[in-house]
C-alpha positions in Angstrom: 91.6 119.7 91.4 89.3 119.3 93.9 86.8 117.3 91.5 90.4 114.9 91.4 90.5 114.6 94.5 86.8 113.5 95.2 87.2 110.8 91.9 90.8 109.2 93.4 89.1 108.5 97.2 86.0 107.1 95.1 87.9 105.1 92.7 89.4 103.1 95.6 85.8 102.8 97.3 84.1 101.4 94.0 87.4 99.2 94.1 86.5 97.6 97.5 82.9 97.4 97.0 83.1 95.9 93.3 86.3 94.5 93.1 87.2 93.3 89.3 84.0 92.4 87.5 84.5 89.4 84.9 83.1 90.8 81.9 83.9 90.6 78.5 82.7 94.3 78.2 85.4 95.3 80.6 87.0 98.2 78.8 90.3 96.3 79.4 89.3 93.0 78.0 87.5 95.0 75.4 91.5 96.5 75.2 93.1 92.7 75.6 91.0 91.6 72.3 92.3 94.7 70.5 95.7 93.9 71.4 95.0 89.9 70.4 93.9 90.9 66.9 96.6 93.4 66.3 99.5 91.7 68.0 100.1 88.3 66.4 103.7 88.3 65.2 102.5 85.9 62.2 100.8 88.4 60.5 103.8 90.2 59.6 107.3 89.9 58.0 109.5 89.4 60.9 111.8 92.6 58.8 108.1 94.7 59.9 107.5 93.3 63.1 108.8 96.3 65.2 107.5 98.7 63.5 104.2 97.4 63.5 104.9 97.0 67.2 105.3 100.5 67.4 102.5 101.2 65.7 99.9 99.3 66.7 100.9 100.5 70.3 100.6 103.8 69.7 97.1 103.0 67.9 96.0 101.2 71.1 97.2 103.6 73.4 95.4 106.5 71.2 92.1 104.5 71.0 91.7 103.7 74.7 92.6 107.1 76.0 90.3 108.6 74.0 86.8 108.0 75.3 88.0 109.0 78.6 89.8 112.0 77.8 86.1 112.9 76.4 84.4 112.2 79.5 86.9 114.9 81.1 87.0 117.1 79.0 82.9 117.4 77.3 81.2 115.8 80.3 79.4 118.6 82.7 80.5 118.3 86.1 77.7 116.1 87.4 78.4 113.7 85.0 82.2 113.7 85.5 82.0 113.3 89.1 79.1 110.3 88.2 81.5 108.2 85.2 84.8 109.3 86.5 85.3 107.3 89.6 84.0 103.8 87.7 86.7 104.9 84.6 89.4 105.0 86.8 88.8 101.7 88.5 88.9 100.6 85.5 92.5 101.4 84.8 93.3 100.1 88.4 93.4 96.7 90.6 93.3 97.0 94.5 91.1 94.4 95.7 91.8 92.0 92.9 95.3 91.7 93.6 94.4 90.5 97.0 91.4 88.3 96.0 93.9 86.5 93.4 96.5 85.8 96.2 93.9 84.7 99.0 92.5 82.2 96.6 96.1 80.6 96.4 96.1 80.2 100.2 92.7 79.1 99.9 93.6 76.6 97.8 96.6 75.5 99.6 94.8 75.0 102.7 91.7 73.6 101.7 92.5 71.6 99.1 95.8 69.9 98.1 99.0 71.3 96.8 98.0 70.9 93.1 95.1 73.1 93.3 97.8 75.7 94.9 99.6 75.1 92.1 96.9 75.2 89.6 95.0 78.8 90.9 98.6 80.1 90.8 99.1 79.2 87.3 96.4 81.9 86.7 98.9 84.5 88.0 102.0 84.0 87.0 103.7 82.8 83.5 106.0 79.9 84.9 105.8 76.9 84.7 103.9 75.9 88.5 103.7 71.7 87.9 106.9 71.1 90.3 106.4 73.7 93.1 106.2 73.4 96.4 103.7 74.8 98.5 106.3 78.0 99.8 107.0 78.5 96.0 103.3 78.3 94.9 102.5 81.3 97.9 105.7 83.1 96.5 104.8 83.3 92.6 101.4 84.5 94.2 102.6 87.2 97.1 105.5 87.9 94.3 102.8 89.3 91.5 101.1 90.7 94.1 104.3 92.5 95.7 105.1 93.5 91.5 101.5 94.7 90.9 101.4 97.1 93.6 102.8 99.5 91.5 101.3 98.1 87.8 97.7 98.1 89.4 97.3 100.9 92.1 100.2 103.2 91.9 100.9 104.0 88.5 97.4 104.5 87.2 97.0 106.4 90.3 100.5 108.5 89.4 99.2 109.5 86.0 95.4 110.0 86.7 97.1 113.4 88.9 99.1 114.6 86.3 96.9 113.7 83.6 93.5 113.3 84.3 92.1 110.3 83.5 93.6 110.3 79.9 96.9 109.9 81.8 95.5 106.6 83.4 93.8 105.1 80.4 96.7 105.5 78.3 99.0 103.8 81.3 96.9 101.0 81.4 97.2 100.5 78.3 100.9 100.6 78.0 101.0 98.1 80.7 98.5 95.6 79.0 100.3 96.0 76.0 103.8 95.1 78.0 101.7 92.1 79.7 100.8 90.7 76.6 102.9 91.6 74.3 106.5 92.4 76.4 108.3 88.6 76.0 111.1 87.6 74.9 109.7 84.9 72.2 108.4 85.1 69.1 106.7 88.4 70.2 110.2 89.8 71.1 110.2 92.0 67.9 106.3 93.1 68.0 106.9 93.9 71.6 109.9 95.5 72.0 108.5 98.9 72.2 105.7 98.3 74.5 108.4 96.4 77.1 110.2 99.7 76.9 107.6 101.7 77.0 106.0 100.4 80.4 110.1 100.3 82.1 109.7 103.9 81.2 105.6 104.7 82.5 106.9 102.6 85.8 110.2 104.0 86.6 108.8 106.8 88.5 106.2 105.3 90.4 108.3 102.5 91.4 110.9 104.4 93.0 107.7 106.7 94.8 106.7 103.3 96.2 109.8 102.3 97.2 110.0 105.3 99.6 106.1 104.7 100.7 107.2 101.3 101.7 110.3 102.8 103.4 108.5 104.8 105.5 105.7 102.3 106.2 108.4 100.2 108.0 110.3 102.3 109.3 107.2 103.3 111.3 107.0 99.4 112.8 110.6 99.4 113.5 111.3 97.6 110.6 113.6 100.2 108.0 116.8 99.0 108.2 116.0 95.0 107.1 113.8 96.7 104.1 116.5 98.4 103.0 118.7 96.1 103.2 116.8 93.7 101.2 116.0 96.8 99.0 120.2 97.8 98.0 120.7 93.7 97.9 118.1 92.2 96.2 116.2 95.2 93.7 117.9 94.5 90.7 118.0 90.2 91.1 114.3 90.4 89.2 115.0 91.3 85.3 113.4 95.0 84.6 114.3 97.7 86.6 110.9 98.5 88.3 109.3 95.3 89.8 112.2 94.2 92.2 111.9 97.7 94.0 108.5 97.0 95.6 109.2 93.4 96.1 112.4 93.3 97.7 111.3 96.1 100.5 108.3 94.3 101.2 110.5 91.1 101.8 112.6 92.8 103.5 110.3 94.9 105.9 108.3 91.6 105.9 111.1 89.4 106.5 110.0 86.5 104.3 112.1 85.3 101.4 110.6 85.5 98.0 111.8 83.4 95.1 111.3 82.0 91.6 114.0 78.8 91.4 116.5 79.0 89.0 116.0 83.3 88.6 116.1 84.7 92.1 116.0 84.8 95.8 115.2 88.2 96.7 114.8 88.7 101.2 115.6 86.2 103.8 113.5 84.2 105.5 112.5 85.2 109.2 109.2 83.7 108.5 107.4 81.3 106.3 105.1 83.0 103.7 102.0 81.2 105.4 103.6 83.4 108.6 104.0 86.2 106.4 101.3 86.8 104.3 99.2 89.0 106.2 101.8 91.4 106.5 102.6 91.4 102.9 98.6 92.1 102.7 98.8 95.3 105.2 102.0 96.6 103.5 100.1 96.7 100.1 97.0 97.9 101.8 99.4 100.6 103.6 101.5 102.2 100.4 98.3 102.5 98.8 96.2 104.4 100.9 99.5 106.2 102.2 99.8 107.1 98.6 96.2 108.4 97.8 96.3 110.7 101.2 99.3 112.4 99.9 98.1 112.6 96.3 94.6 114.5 97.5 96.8 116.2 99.7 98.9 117.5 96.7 96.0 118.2 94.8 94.4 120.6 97.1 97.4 121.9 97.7 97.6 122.9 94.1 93.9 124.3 94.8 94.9 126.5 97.6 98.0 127.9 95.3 96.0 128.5 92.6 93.9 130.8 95.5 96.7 132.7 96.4 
């Protein structure tokens, strides 16, 4: 437990110094290409589409836990507390989430409203050619509001119950769900992984949401968040994502919205105004959530004492 601990604080620290290195060795684009091979609907009989859905997820969840459910459980010590912390940034996104939307503003500012809308592109899966430049920082702060819990808090979650199995095997359940999880021609293949990450993230969402609650109810700011939160949670389809989103809109008070789908907060600011405290709730339900996570876990180690 206390070995846990030690790997969850470092995780975060490798996170800030290293960020989200682009390599094609990354074990999640190393994942991504497994899930590219396996998961084109056109190899199979639409009748056997889901049920090579659900097998091929099962296979790729089973294949990417594996090599670090060895590291926990062969590697000695040394060696665990050496590998673990980089293996569990590699299930999780701090810093990347935050680089991404800073290069939107960036862009936005610097440049012209088409390269706004072009870096966003990167992000998010609409179509970005007609947005304005409040739209283009709202698809970006949106994924970034949605990720909190994908990227930080989930893999997080299930590194503390499961070791870092648990996280491996989340990540890949959520890669699976962002690659495979549409409703197009890879609605039958995907099915089960859409499914399967509502289910890894209903927990963790709802944690979040209460992090968040508390975060602004410390700066005066609970009963807007919750507002937002009872009003405008369930506008986003899924059942997870809107959670973190709408308090942060609320607590915020900026207005996030994809036209045509959904408005979720009001807007008491502009995004431009609001963006750096969509940046310090992130920051704050993540490092809120990593204090009471080591907290639980020697916790656990003081039980075990007595």
């Amino acid at each position: 437990m206390v070995a846990a601990a030690v790997v969850v604080a470092a995780s975060l620290l490798v996170d800030r110094l290293v960020g989200d290195p682009h390599s094609r060795y990354h074990p999640v684009a190393l994942l991504g290409r497994f899930i590219g091979w396996w998961g084109v609907p056109a190899r199979y009989p639409a009748r056997i589409q889901r049920i090579a859905g659900v097998a091929g997820a099962l296979a790729t969840v089973a294949l990417f836990a594996v090599p670090f459910a060895l590291v926990e459980l062969a590697a000695p010590w040394y060696l665990y507390l050496l590998l673990a912390p980089f293996l569990l940034k590699a299930c999780l996104a701090w810093r990347a989430l935050e680089e991404h939307a800073a290069a939107v503003v960036r862009a936005l500012e610097s440049e012209s409203i088409d390269a706004g809308r072009s870096t966003v592109g990167m992000m998010v899966s609409r179509d970005t050619a007609r947005l304005d430049a409040e739209h283009v920082l709202s698809a970006a702060y949106e994924s970034m509001t949605e990720n909190l819990v994908d990227s930080i808090i989930s893999p997080l979650f299930y590194f503390g119950l499961f070791g870092l199995a648990g996280a491996a095997a989340f990540r890949a359940v959520n890669t699976l769900d962002a690659m495979l999880g549409y409703r197009d021609e890879r609605a039958r293949i995907g099915w089960f992984s859409a499914r399967a990450d509502d289910v890894a993230n209903f927990i963790p969402a709802r944690v979040t949401g209460l992090i968040l609650l508390a975060y602004f109810a410390a700066k005066g700011r609970f009963a807007p968040a919750y507002a937002a939160l009872r009003r405008d949670a369930k506008k986003r389809p899924g059942f997870n994502g809107g959670i973190p989103m709408a308090v942060i809109a609320g607590g915020v008070g900026i207005r996030l919205e994809k036209p045509g789908a959904y408005t979720i907060g009001d807007a008491e600011q502009t995004l431009a105004e609001g963006g750096a405290g969509i940046v310090s709730a992130v920051r704050a339900a993540t490092i809120i959530f990593v204090i009471l996570e080591i907290a639980a876990l020697f916790l656990l180690v003081s039980m075990s004492y007595t």
